[in-house]
N, C-alpha and C positions, 0 to 999 in steps of 0.2 A: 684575487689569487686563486689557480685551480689549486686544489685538496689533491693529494696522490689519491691513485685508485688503490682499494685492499689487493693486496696481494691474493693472488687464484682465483677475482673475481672478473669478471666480463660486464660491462657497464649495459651491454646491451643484453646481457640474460639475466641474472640476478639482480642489476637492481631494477629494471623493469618488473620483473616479477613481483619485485619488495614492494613497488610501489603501485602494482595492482591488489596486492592484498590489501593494503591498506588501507585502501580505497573503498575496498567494496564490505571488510569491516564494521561493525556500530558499536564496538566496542574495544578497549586498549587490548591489541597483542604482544606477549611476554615474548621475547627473544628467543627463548626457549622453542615456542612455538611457530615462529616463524623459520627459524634454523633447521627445525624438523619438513616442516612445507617446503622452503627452499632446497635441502641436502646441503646445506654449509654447515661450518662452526661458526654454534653461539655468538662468539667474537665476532668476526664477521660482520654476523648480524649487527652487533652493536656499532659497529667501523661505519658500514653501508647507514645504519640510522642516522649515527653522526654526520654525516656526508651530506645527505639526501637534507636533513633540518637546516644545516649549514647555506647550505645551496638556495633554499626557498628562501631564508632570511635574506641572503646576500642580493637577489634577485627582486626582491621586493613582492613576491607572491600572493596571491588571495588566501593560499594554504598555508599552515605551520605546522609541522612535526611535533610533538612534544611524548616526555618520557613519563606518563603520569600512573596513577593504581595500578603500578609493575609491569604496565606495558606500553607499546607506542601505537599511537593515534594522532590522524590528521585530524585538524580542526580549521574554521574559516578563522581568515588572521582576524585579529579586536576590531582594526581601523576600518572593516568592512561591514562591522556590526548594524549598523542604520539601513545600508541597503539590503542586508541580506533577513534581518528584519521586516524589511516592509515587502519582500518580495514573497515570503512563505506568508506573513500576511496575507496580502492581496491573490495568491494560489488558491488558500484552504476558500476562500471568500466567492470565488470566482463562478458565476453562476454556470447552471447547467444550461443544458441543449433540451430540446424537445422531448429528441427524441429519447434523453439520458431520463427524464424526468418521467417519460412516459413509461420506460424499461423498470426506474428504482418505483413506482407506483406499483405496479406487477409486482415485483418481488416484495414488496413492504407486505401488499395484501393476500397473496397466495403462499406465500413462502412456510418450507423450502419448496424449490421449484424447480428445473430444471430448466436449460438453454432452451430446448424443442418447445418448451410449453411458451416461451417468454415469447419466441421469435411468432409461434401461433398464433396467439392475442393481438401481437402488435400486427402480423404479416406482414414483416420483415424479419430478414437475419438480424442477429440481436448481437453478436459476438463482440464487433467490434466495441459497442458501445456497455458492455459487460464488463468488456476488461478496461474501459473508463472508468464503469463505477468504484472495480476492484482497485486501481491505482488511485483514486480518491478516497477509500477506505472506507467508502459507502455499501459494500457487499462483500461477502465474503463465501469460499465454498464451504458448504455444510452437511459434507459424506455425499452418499449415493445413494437414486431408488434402486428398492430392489427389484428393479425390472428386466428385462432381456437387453445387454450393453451397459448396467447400471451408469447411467448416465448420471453427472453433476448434480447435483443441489447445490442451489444460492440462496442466500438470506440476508439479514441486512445484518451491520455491526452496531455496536454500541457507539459507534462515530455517527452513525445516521441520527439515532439520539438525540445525542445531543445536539446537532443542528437543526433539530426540529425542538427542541426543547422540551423533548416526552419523555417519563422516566419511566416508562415499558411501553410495547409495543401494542398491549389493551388500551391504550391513551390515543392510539391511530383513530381520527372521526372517522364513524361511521360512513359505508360508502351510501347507503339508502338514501340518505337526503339528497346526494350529490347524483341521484341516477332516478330521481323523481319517484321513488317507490317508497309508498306507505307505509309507514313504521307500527301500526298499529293491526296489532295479528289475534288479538286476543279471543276473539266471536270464531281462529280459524280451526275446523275440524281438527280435533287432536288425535283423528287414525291416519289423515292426509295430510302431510306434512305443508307447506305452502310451500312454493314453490320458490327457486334461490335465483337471486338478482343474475342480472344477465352480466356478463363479464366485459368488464372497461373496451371498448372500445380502444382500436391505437389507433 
């Protein structure tokens, strides 16, 4: 059975609307506040939520509507719980690329850092594989040099962390061993600094 439409409303501007707000959302929106976003009344709003829940139910949809801490939010339906489990699963899990590994090494070790420095090290543009790490939640921007363009800073998150299972970032091993450079400086003049490890190859 179609549901009438709210009166003054147009299915293809309002509640489209409705249900890109809803969408993009991480948290329940109150009526109130969606009525103001839209330019409806309240009511309305509440009509259009009724509708829009109705409809996914009757449909058998992977989304549901629901009215829950004073506001409405979509949610994946229950019965889809197992797959959509094992698929953020197997995302967060999902190993990286070379080239990703060889970018979050750069910024683990030098950070903050900016793009121009990363893409220098490796000699390659780095961008694309940047905003990899960002949408895995393994980098993050962290302010600007103060340089001429104040360009980006990147660093890593408390998401890198804990996939490495280090509880600060003084827990990163040593890069010395790993670039065959002697860790033993004690005998080195203390007015001439020794000299600093040559920087990772990409």
């Amino acid at each position: 059975m179609t549901m009438p439409e709210p009166e003054g409303v147009t299915i293809t501007s309002d509640t489209r609307a409705l249900e890109a707000l809803l969408f993009v959302s991480d948290e329940p929106l109150a009526s109130s506040v969606l009525a103001q976003a839209l330019e409806i009344e309240r009511m309305t709003v509440e009509e259009l939520c009724d509708r829009l829940a109705a409809e996914l139910e009757a449909r058998g949809a992977g989304i549901v509507l629901r009215n829950v801490a004073g506001g409405w939010r979509l949610f994946t339906h229950p019965d889809t719980a197992p797959e959509v489990e094992r698929f953020v699963l197997s995302s967060r899990q999902a190993r990286l690329t070379k080239a990703a590994l060889e970018t979050l090494a750069i910024v683990a070790y030098k950070q903050p850092v900016t793009r121009h420095q990363i893409s220098s090290i490796r000699g390659v543009n780095s961008d694309g594989v940047l905003r990899a790490l960002d949408d895995k939640g393994l980098v993050e921007e962290a302010g600007r040099e103060e340089t001429p363009g104040r360009p980006i800073l990147f660093a890593t998150t408390p998401s890198f962390l804990e996939r490495l299972g280090l509880p600060s970032l003084a827990a990163l091993p040593s890069l010395a061993p790993l670039l065959g450079i002697e860790g033993d400086t004690e005998e080195a003049d203390t007015e001439t600094p020794p000299p600093e490890p040559p920087e990772p190859a990409g």
